[in-house]
C-alpha positions as CSV (number, residue, x, y, z in Angstrom):
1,X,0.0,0.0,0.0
2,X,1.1,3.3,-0.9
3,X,2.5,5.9,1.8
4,X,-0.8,8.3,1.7
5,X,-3.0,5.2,1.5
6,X,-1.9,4.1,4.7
7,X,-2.4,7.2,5.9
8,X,-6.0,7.5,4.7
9,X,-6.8,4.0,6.5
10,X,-5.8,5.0,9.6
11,X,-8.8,8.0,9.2
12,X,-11.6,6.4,9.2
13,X,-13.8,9.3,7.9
14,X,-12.4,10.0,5.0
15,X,-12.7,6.2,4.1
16,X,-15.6,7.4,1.4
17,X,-13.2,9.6,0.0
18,X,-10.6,7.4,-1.8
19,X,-9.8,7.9,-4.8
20,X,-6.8,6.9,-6.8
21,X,-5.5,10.5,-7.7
22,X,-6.0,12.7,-4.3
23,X,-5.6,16.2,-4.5
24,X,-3.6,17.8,-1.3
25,X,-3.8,21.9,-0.5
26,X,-0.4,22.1,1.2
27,X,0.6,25.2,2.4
28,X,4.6,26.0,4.2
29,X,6.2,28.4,5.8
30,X,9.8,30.0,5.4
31,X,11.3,29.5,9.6
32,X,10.4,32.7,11.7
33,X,7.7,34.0,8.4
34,X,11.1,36.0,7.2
35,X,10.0,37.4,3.6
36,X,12.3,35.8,1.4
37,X,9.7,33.8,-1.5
38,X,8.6,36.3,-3.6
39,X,11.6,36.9,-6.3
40,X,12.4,35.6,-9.5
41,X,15.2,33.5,-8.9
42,X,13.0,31.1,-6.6
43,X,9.8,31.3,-8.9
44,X,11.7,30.0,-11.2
45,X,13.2,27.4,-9.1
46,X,9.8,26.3,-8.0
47,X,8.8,25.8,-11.5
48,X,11.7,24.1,-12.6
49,X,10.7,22.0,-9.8
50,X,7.1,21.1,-10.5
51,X,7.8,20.6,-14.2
52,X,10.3,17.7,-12.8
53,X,7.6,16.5,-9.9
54,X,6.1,13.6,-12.2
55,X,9.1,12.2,-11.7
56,X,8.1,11.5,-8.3
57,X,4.5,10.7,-10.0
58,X,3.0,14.2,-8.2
59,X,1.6,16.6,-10.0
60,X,1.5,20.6,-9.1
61,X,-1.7,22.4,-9.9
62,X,-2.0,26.3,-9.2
63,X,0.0,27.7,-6.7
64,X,1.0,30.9,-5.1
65,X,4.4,32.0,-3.8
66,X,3.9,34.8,-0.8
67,X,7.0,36.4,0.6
68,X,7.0,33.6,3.7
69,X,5.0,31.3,2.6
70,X,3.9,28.9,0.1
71,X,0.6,27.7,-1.2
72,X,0.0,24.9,-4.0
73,X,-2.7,21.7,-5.2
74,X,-0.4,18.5,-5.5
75,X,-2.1,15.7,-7.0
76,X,-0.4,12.3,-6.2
77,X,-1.0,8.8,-6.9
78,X,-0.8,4.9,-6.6
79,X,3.3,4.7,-7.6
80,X,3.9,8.7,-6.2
81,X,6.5,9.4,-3.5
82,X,4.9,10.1,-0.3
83,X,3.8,14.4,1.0
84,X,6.4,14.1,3.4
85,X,9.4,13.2,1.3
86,X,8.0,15.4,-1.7
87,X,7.7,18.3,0.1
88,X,11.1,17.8,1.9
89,X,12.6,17.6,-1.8
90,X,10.9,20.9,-2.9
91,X,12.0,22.7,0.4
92,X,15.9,21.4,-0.6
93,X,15.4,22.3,-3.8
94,X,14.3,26.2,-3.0
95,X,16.5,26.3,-0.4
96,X,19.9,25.9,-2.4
97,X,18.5,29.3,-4.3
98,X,18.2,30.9,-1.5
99,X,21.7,29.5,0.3
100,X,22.6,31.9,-3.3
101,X,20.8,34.8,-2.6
102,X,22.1,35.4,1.3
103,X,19.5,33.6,3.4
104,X,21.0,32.2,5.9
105,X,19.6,28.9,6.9
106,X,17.6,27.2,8.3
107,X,14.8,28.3,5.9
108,X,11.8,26.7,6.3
109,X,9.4,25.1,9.1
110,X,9.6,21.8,9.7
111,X,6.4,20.8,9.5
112,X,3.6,21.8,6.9
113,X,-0.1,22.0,6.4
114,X,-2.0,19.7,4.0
115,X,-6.0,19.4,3.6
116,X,-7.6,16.4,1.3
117,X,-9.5,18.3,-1.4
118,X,-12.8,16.4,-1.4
119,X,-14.5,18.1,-4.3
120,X,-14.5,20.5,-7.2
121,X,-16.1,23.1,-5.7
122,X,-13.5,23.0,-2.2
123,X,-10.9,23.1,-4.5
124,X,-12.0,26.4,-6.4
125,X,-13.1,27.9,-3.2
126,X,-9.7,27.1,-1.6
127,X,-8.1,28.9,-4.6
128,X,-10.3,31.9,-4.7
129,X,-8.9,32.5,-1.2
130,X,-5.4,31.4,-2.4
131,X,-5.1,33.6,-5.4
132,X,-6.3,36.7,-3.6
133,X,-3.5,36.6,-0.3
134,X,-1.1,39.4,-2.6
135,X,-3.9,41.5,-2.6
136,X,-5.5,41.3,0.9
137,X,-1.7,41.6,2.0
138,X,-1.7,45.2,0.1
139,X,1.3,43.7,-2.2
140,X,-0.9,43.9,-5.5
141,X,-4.0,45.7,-6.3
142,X,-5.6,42.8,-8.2
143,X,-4.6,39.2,-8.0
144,X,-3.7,39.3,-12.0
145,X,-0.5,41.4,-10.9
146,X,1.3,39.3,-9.1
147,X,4.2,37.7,-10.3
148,X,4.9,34.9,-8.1
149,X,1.5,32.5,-9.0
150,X,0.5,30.7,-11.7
151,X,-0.5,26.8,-12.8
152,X,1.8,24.3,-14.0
153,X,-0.5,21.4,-14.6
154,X,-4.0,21.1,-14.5
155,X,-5.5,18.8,-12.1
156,X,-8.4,16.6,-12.2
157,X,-10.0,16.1,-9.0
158,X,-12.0,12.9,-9.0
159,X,-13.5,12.4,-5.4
160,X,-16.1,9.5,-6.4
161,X,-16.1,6.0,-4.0
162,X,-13.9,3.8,-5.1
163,X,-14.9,-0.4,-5.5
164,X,-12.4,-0.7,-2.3
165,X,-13.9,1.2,0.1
């Protein structure tokens, strides 16, 4: 069994929720919220980054890079790597830019937040919210200017019982 299968056995509610493709909101934060995300050099790094993830069978979906923290939709599957050692890639991989650009580490929190989307309309709510952070944090006027979001791949979120449940 798969690392985030075993983790949904062992919650017994979500049992009607399997599906073979989850979708994950995960959400981290730089160590100490220090502003340190929003410049080109890790953009870029992050998207270099997701365009490798289905390597690891995980696919990034739309995502938002805020000075000191990070929002993104993952979508991962039967064969992908589990959260934990994903996200522990992507914070190694944004970490050596910033090692480049001065930052002192440690960089990041240890630990991060991730939610099971369980439908279509949770995961369009979740990035209404998502998309607007720049601007209800007065860095943009309109979510359309800021630089550090966007969507690398997009993801089809299929929360239907499966036969095994």
């Amino acid at each position: 069994m798969c690392p985030w299968a075993m983790r949904m056995a062992k919650l017994p509610k979500l049992q009607w929720l399997f599906t073979d493709t989850p979708v994950f909101f995960i959400t981290t934060c730089t160590l100490y919220r220090r502003p340190m995300l929003n410049r080109p050099t890790v953009h870029e790094s992050f998207k270099a980054f997701a365009l490798r993830s289905p390597e690891y069978r995980v696919l990034v979906g739309r995502y938002v890079l805020m000075p000191d923290h990070l929002h993104l939709f993952a979508q991962f599957g039967r064969e992908s790597v589990s959260i934990g050692i994903w996200m522990k890639s992507l914070k190694n991989a944004l970490s050596k830019v910033l090692k480049t650009a001065t930052f002192k580490p440690p960089h990041w929190e240890k630990e991060y937040f991730d939610h099971l989307i369980r439908s279509r309309e949770s995961y369009n709510q979740k990035w209404l919210y998502v998309r607007e952070n720049p601007v209800r944090a007065g860095l943009v006027r309109t979510a359309d200017e800021w630089p550090y979001s966007g969507e690398i791949h997009e993801l089809s979120i299929d929360c239907r019982k499966s036969a095994r449940s």
